[in-house]
Phi, psi and omega in degrees: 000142187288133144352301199260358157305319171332297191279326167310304213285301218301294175310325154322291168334280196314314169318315143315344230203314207294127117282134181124347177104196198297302167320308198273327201287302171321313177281332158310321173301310148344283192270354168279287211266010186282284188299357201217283311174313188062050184259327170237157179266150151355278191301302242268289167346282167292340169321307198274336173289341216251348148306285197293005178298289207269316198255137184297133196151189158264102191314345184258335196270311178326301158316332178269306184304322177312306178293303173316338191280309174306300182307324205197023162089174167309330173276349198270304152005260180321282200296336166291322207270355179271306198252060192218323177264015207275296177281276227294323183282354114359258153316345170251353163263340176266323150268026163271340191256284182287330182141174178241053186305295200307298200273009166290337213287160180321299141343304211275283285241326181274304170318290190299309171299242185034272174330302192282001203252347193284292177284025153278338171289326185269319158291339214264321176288320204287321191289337179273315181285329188271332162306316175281338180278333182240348183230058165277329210236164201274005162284319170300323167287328158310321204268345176235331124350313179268350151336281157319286158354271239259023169256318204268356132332253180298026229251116228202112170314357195264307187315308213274340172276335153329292173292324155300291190328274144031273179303333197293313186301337185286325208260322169324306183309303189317332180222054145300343187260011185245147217270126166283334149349306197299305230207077214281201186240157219296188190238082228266135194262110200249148171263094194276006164288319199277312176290345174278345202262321162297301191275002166266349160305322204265340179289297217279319187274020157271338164304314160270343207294014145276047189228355184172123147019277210281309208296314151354278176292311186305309170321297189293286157320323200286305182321286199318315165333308231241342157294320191246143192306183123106337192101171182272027156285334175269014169265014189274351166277356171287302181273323147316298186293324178305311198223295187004288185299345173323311221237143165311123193320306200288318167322322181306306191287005180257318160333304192298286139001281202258026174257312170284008149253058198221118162285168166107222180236138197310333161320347174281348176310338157297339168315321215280314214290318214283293197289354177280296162287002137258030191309356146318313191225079191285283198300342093018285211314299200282330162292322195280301184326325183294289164349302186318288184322326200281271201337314186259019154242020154277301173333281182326301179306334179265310138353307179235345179307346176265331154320300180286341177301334180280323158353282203279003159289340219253146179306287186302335202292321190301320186276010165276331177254358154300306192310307216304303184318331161281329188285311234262357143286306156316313200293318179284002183261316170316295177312318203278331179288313178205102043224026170303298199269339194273348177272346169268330201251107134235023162234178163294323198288342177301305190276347158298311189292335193278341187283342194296296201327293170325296161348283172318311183293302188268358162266326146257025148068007172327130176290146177286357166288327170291334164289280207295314171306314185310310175280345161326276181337283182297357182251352156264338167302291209301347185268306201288000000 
């Protein structure tokens, strides 16, 4: 099979499938292309999760688009973020364009509890695997124990880039006692095309963006992109300040709403938004908005990954982003607590299924299409 079909095809799948938001996506990403697929090693993984961290975008799609990037080049790139964003923007452009009849419904409704009760069983695997890989040694387990602590606390998109920081500096310090000498540090090759192409976008299109409708709209989601840290729970005070006044308060939040029953990343609530405020031109309107959003932490990814690969060659730098890769196990461990388990688990029969779930996965090895049609399954029987 051609390479950037691969990666097209592999990500589709996950698209279709992935439920729970950012955390749970990290984890999915995990057990596909670490566990299943071997398209990365461990040390490889955490590098591009521990990236995709630091730079402001959507931290999960960043992470896929990276791993395409690894797999098949620039086209392999393009084709994980077409086809892991593909179903949701789908679905969130027709209900925006038709209505939200479809995601009222019982079914859909039953489905979606199902799904979310799957991924706390997929993450809760990926944080046990990534813990072996990242938490060896007893400083990295303190470094993601107080990770938690001060997430589950705290629990705040500024704080948890906080706690990276935090962490780069801990580990930095922590192997301070090695000589620079040894071992100096690189000479780092930035994609200075990509980043002019980021910043001319973020300079040049408030400049036009009176000049037509469609360029407008692009303006306004590109910002919102190109600002926020955390994921997508944090672009909605963006795109609230952005489009908000645009819009009737509740459509936005029936957006919001339905971008977390949606699989895949949570960034398509610009799909939903884009035909709201254009409906003359919904699909136009719901592509370029996707498109907007994406686009400048894909730039940004393109930009330092080969910088950071050259880092992590460097002694201290390399133990900086170990620590960093243990904080980001405390962050997933956070997540799975809140809002991964508390928004899937409310009864006992919740926490039977998912330890039943676990079970299947890391002991007998259930394929995940089979996990997920099952829990499908089972969150809409438990529902009618």
């Amino acid at each position: 099979m051609n390479k950037t079909i691969e990666v097209f095809w592999r990500f589709l799948i996950l698209g279709c499938t992935s439920f729970g938001g950012p955390a749970a996506h990290i984890g999915y990403f995990q057990t596909a292309f670490v566990g299943k697929y071997k398209w990365l090693d461990n040390k490889q993984f955490g590098q591009l999760v521990a990236l995709s961290q630091f730079l402001p975008g959507p931290g999960s799609s960043q992470l896929g688009f990276a791993i395409g990037l690894e797999r098949a080049g620039l086209l392999g790139g393009i084709a994980a973020f077409i086809g892991f964003t593909l179903p949701s923007f789908i679905l969130m452009a027709l209900l925006a364009i038709l209505g939200s009849q479809f995601a009222d419904t019982v079914t859909f409704s039953g489905l979606v509890n199902g799904l979310k009760l799957l991924a706390v069983v997929v993450v809760a695997d990926a944080i046990l695997s990534m813990s072996k890989s990242f938490c060896q040694q007893w400083f990295h387990r303190a470094v993601a124990l107080a990770t938690v602590l001060v997430l589950v606390v705290i629990a705040s998109s500024t704080v948890q880039l906080l706690m990276l920081v935090l962490a780069a500096i801990a580990g930095a310090v922590w192997k301070s006692n090695i000589p620079q000498s040894e071992n100096p540090a690189p000479k780092l090759q930035l994609n200075w095309f990509a980043m002019s192409l980021f910043l001319l976008f973020f300079v040049g299109l408030p400049f036009v963006s009176q000049q037509a409708w469609w360029l407008s709209l692009t303006n306004e989601f590109y910002q919102a992109g190109s600002l926020v840290f955390g994921g997508g729970h944090v672009v909605l005070p963006l795109l609230q300040q952005n489009i908000g006044s645009q819009l009737p308060a509740e459509q936005f939040l029936t957006g919001y709403a339905a971008a977390q029953a949606v699989p895949g990343p949570m960034f398509t609530l610009a799909t939903y938004l884009g035909p709201m405020v254009a409906p003359d031109n919904a699909w136009l309107a719901a592509t370029l908005a996707t498109i907007a959003v994406f686009l400048p932490g894909f730039l940004l990814i393109l930009t330092f990954k080969n910088a950071w690969k050259q880092l992590s060659g460097h002694l201290r730098i390399a133990s900086a982003l170990a620590s960093v890769n243990a904080a980001v196990v405390g962050i997933l461990i956070a997540a799975l607590y809140q809002p991964i388990a508390m928004s899937a688990i409310h009864s006992p029969a919740d926490i039977v299924l998912v330890i039943a779930g676990f079970i299947l996965l890391k002991w007998f090895r259930l394929p995940m299409v089979a996990m997920v049609l099952s829990f499908a399954a089972l969150g809409v029987i438990r529902i009618l």
